[in-house]
N, C-alpha and C positions, 0 to 999 in steps of 0.2 A: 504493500500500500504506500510505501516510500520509497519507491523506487527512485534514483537521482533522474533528473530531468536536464537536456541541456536548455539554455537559454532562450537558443533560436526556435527549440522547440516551444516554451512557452510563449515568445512574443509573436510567433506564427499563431497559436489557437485565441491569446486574451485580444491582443490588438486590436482583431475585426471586434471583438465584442466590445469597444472602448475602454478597456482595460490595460494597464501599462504596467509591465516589472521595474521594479524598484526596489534594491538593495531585500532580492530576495523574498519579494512582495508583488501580489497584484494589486493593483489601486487602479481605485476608479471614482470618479465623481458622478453625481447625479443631482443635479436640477431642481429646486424647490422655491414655492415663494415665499414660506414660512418654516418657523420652529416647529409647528405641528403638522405641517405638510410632512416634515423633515421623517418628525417621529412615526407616522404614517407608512411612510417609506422605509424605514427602515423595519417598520411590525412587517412589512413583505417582504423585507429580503431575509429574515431571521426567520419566519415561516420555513423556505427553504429547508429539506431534507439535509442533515449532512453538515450543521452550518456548527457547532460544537467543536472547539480546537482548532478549527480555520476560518471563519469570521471572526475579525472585527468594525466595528462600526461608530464613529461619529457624527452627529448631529450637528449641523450648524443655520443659519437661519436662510440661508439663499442654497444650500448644499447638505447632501447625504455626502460621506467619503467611507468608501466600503476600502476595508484589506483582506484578503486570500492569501493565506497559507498555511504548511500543515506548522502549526509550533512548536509539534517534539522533533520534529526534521528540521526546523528553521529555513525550509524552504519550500518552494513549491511542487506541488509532488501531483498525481496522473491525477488524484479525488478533487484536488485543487482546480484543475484544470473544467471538469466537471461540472463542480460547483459552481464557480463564475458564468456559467451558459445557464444554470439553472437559475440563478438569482438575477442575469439580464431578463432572462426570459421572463419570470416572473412579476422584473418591475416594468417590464415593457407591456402586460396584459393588465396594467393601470396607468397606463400612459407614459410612464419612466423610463428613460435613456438614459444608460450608462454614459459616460465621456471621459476618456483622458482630462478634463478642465473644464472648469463653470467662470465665467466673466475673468480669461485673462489667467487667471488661477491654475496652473499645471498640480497636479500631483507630484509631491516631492520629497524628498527626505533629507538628513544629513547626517553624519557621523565625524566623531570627534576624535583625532590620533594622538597621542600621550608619547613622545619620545621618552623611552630607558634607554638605561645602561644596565641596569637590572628589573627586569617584570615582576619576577617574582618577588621580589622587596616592596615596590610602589602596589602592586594591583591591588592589594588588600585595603589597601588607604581608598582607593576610587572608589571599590565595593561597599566600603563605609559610609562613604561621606555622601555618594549618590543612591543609595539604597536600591540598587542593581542587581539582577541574578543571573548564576551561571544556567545559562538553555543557550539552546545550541544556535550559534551565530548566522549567519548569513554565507555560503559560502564564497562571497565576495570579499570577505573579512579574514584577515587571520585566525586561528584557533586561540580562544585566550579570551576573547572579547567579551564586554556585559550590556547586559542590555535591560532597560525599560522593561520592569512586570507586565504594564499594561501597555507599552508600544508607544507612550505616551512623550518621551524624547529621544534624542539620539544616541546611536550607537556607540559603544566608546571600547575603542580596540587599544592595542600595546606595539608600536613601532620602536624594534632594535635598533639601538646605537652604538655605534663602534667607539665612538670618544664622543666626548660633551659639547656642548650646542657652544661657541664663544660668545654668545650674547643671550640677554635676558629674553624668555618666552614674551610673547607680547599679546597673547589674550589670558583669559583664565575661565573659568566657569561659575556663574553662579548661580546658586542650588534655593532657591523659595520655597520653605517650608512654615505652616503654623508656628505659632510662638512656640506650642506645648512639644514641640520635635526640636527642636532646634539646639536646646542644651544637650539630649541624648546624642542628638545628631552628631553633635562637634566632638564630643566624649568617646561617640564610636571608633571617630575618624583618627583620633588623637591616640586611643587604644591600638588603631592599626596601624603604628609607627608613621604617624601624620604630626606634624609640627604647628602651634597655634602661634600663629605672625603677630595677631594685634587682638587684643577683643576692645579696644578704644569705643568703638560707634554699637557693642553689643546693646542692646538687643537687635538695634539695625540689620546689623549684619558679623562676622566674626572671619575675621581672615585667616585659613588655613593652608598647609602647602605640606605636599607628599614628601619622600626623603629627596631627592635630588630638585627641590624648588620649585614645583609645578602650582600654580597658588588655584585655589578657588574660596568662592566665599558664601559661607552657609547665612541666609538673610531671612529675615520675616519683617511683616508690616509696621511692629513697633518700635517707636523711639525716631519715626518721621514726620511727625506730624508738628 
């Protein structure tokens, strides 16, 4: 039922159905004039036989955004392919068209790459600090990578270094979490040999940095007003 698939094989069956691979993912957008239209469309496409472990689905107020695939394979697999014909079909016997993009808006993703010198020292800090799980990557990805429970941000894999970057990183991450998470949060990260830079602007935000200087900042709503 997980058999690997190549790529050209999937973008040959989703495509005509306005479906697009992406990092390992079908995505597809569908057309709404409302939040409740949205929610509407999406009770059809979760109707769908089969839709357990390989849908997920967003709601937004001009767009449905459907994902396909299997998630203990992390990729897309034959049931996959399947699927997505049964849920165009479906939303197309209430009037809904699947599309690659709704007003301008493509389906898209991104992931985020972490230079080491050692993985195995840093990864545990990331797993902390973003509250990420091991399931099985993309195979576009390295082995190694964590990802979003619920699909919910991006990817974040481990790129080996042979010697040290001669300059300072120049972005970082920052992680919005409730106030009530945010003190365990940092504690996690700190526990997985993760360094606390500054808590100056706590509860703001708390500046943290993995062992070789990777900074990100665990932040919540208070203390900006």
């Amino acid at each position: 039922m997980t058999e690997p698939l190549t790529r050209q094989r999937i973008s040959d069956v989703v495509d005509p159905l306005g479906w697009r691979l992406i990092l390992g993912v079908a995505v597809t957008h569908v057309r709404v004039p409302s939040l409740a239209a949205a929610a509407e469309a999406a009770a059809v496409a979760v109707s769908t036989d089969g839709v357990d472990g390989h849908l997920t689905v967003d709601l937004h107020d001009d767009r449905l955004v459907l994902r396909v695939h299997t998630v203990d394979a992390g990729s897309v697999t034959e049931p996959d392919l399947e699927l997505t014909a049964r849920v165009s079909e479906a939303l197309a016997s209430h009037g809904l068209r699947t599309e690659p993009g709704v007003g301008g808006v493509a389906p898209q993703t991104f992931e985020i790459a972490v230079d080491a010198l050692d993985i195995a020292l840093i990864r545990p800090f990331w797993q902390a600090v973003t509250g990420y799980v091991d399931e099985p990557a993309p195979s576009d990805l390295p082995a190694g990578g964590l990802l979003d429970p619920l699909r919910r941000g991006p990817a974040i894999w481990f790129q080996q270094m042979d010697a040290p970057r001669p300059q300072r990183n120049r972005i970082h991450l920052d992680i919005d979490v409730p106030p009530e998470l945010a003190r365990p949060r940092v504690d996690a990260a700190i526990a997985a040999r993760g360094l606390l830079v500054s808590d100056a602007h706590a509860p703001a935000f708390w500046v943290l940095a993995d062992a070789e200087g990777n900074e990100v900042c665990v932040c919540t709503w208070q203390g900006r007003d």
